[in-house]
PARONU-139673 format. One record per atom (N, C-alpha, C, O): residue in one letter; x, y, z; residue number from 1; atom name. Coordinates in Angstrom, 2 decimals. Layout:
N
> code, X, Y, Z, pos, site
> a, X, Y, Z, NUM, CA
...
# end
This chain:
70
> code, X, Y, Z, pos, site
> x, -13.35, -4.74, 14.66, 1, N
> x, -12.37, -5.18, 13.67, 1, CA
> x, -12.34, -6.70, 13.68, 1, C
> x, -12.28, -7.32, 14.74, 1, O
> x, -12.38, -7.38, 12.34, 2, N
> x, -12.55, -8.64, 12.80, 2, CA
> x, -11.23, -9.21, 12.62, 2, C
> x, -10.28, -8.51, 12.29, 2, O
> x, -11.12, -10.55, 12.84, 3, N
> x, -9.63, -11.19, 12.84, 3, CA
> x, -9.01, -10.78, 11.81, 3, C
> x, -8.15, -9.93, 12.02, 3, O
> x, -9.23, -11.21, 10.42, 4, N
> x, -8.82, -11.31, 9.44, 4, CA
> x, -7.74, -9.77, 9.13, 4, C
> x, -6.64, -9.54, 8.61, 4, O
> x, -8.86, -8.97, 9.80, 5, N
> x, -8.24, -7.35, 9.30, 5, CA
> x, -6.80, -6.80, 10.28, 5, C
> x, -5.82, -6.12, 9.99, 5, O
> x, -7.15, -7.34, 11.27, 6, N
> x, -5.72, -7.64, 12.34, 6, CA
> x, -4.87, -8.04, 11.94, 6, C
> x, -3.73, -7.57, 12.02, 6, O
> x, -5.26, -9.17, 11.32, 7, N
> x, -3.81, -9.96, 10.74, 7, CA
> x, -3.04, -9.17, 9.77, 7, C
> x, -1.85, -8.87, 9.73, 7, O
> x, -4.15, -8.90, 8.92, 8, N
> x, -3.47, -8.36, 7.66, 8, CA
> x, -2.57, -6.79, 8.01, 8, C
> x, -1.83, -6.19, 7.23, 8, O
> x, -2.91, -6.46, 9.30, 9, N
> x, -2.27, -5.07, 9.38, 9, CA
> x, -1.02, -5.08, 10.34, 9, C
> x, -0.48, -4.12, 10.88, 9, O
> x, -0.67, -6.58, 10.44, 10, N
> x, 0.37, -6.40, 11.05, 10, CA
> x, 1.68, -7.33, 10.18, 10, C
> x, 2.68, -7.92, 10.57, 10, O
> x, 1.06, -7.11, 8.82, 11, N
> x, 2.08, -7.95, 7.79, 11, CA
> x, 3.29, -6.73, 7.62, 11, C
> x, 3.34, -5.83, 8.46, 11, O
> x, 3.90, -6.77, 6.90, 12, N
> x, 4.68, -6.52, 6.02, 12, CA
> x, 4.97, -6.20, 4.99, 12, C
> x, 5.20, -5.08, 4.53, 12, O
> x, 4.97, -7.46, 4.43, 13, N
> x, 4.51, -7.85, 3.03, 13, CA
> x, 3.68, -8.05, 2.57, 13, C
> x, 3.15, -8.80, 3.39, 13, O
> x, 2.42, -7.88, 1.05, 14, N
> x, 1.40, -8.37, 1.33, 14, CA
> x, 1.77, -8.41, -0.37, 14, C
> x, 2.78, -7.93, -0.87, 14, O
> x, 0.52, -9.21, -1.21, 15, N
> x, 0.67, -9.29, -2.72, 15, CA
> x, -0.40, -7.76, -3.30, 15, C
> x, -1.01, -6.93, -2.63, 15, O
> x, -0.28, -7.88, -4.31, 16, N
> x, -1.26, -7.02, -4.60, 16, CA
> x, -2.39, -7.27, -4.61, 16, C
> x, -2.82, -6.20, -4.18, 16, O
> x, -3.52, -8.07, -4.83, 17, N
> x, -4.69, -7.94, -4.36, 17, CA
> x, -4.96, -8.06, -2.78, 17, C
> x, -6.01, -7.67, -2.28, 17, O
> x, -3.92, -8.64, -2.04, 18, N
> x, -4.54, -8.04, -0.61, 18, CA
> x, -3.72, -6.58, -0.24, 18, C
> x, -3.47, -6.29, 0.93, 18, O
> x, -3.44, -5.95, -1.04, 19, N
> x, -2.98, -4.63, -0.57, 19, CA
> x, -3.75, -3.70, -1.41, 19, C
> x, -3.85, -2.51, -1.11, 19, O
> x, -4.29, -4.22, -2.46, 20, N
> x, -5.71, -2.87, -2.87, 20, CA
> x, -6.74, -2.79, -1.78, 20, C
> x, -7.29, -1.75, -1.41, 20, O
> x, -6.96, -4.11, -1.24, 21, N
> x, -7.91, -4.44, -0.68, 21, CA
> x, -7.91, -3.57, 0.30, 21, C
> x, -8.80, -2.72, 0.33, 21, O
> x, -6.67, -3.61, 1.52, 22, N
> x, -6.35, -3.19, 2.35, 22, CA
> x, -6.04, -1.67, 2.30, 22, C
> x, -5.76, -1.17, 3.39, 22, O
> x, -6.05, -0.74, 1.09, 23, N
> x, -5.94, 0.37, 0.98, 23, CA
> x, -7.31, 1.03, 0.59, 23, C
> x, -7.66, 2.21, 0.63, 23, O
> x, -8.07, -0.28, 0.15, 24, N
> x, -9.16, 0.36, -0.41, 24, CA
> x, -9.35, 1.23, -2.12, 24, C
> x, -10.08, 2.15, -2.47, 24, O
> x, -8.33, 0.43, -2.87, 25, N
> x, -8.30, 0.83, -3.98, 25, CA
> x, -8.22, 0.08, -4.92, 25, C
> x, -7.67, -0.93, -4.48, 25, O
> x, -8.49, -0.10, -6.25, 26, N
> x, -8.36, -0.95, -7.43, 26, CA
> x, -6.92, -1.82, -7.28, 26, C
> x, -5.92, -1.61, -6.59, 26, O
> x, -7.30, -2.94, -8.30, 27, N
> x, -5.94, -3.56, -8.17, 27, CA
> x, -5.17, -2.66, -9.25, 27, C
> x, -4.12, -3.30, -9.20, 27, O
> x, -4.95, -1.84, -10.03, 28, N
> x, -3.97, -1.77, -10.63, 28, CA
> x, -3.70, -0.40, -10.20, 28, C
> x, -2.60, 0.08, -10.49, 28, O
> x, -4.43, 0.21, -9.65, 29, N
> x, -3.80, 1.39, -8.54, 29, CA
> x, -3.14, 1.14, -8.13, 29, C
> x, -2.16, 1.84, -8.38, 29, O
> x, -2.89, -0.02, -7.15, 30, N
> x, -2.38, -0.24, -5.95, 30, CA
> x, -1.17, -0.59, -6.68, 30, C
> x, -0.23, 0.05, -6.20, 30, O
> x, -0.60, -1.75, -8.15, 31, N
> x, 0.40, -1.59, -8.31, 31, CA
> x, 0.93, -0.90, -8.59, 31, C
> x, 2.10, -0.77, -8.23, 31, O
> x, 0.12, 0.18, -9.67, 32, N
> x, 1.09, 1.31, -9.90, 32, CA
> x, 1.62, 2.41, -8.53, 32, C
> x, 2.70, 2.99, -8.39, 32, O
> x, 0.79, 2.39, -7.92, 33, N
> x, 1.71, 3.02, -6.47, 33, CA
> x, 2.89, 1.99, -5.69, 33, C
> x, 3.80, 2.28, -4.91, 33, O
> x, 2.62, 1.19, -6.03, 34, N
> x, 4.01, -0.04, -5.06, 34, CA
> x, 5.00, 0.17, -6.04, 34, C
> x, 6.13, 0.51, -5.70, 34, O
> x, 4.59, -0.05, -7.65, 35, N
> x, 5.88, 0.24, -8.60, 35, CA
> x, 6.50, 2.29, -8.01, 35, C
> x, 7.62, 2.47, -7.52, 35, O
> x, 5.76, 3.17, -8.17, 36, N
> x, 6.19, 4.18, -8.21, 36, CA
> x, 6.66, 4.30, -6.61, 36, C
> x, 7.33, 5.27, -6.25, 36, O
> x, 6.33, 3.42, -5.84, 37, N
> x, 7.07, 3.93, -4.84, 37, CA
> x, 8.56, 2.85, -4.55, 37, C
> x, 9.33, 2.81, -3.59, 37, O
> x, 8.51, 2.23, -5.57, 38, N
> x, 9.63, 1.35, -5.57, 38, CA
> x, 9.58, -0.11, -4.22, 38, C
> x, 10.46, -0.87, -3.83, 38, O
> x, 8.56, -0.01, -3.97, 39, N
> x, 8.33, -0.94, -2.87, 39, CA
> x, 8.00, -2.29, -3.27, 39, C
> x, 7.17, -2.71, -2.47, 39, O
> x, 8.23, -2.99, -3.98, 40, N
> x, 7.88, -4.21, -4.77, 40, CA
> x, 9.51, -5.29, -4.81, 40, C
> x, 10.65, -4.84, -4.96, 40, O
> x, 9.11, -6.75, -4.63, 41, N
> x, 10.17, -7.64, -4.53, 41, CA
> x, 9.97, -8.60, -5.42, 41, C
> x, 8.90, -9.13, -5.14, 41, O
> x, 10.39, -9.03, -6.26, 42, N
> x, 9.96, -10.14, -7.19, 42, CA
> x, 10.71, -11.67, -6.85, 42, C
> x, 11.90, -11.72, -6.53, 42, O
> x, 10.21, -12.38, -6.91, 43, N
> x, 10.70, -14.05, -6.61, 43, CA
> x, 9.84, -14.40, -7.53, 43, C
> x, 8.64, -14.10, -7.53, 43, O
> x, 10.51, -15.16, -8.48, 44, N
> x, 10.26, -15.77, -9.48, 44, CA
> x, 8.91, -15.02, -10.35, 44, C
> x, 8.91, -13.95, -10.97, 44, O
> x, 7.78, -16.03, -10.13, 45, N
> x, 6.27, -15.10, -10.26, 45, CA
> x, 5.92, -14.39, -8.98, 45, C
> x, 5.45, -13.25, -8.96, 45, O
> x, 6.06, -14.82, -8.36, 46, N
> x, 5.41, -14.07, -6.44, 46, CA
> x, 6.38, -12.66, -6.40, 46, C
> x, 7.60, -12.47, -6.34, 46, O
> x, 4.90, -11.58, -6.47, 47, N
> x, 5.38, -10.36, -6.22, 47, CA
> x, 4.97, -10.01, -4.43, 47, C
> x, 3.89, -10.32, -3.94, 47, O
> x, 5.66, -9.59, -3.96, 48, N
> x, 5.43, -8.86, -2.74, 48, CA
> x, 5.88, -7.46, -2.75, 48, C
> x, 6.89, -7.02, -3.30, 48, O
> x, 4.68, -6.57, -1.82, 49, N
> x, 5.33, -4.99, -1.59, 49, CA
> x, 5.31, -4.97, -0.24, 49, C
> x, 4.70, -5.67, 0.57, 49, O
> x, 6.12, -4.00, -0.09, 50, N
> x, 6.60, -3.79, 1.49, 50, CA
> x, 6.04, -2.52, 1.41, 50, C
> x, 6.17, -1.56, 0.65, 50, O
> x, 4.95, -2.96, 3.07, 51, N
> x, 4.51, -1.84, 3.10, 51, CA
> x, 4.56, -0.69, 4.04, 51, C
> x, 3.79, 0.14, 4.54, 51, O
> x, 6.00, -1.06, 4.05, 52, N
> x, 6.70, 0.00, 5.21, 52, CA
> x, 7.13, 1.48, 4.10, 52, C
> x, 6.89, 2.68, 4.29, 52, O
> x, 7.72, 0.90, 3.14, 53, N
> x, 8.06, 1.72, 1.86, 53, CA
> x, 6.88, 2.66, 1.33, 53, C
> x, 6.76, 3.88, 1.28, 53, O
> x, 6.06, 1.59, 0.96, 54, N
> x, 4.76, 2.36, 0.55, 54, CA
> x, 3.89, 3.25, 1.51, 54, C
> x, 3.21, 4.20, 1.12, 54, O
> x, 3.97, 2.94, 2.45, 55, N
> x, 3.45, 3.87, 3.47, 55, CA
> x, 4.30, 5.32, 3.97, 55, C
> x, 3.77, 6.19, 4.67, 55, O
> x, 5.88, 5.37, 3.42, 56, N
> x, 6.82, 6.06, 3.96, 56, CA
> x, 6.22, 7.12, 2.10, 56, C
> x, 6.24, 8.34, 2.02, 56, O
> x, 5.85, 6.30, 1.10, 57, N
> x, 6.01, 6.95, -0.08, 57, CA
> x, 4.87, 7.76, -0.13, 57, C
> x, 5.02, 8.89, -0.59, 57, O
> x, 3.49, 7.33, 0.35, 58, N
> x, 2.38, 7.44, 0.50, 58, CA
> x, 2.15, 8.97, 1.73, 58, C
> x, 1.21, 9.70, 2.04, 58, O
> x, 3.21, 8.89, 2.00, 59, N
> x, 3.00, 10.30, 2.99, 59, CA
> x, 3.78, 11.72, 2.03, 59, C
> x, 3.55, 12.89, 2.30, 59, O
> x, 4.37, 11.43, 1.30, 60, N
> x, 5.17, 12.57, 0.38, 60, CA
> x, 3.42, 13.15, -0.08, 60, C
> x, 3.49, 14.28, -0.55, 60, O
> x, 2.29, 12.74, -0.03, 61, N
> x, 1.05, 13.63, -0.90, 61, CA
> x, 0.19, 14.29, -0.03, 61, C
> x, -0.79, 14.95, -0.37, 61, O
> x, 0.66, 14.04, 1.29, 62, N
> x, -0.04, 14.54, 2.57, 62, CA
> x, -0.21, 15.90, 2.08, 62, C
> x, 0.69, 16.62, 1.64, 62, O
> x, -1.52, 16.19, 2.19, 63, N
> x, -1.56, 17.65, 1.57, 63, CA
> x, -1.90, 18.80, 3.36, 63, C
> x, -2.85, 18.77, 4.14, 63, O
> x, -0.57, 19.68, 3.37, 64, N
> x, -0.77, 20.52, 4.54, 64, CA
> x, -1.22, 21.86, 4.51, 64, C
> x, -1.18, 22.62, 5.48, 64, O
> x, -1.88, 22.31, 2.78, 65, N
> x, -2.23, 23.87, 2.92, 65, CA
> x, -3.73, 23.64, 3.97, 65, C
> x, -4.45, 22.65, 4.12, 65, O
> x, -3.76, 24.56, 4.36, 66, N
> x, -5.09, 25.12, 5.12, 66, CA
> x, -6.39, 25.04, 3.89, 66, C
> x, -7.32, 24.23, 4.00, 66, O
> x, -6.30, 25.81, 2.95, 67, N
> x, -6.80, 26.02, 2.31, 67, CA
> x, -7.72, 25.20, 1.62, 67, C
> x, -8.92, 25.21, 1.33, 67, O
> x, -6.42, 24.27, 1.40, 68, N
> x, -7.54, 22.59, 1.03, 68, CA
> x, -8.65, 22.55, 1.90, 68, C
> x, -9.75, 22.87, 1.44, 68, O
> x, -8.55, 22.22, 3.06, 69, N
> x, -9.37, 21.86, 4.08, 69, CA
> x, -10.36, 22.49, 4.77, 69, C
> x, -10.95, 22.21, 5.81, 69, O
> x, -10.46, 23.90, 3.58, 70, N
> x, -11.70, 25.11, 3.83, 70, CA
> x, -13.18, 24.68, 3.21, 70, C
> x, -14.14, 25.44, 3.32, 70, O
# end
């Protein structure tokens, strides 16, 4: 793991292009999941998501049938 990825995983807050990044998904994925999970802070132009929220929202899709996983 190199520095950079350390750092970033022990934020908080992050903007949206370093939180697609960090999820591994498009940028406008990533906002529309910070908007739908309500995890987003606005200051002025500077958006930040908290990604304590999004990670708490991000577990409601945990899929637990068996079945999936046949």
């Amino acid at each position: 793991m190199d520095s950079r990825t350390k750092k970033t995983n022990n934020k908080r807050f992050v903007r949206y292009p370093e939180g697609a990044e960090m999820y591994s998904m498009s940028l406008s994925k990533f906002q529309q999941l910070a908007k739908d999970a309500k995890a987003c802070y606005k200051m002025n132009r500077l958006v930040l998501v908290n990604l304590d929220i999004l990670e708490e929202y991000l577990e409601t899709f945990h899929i637990e049938d068996e079945e999936f996983y046949k």
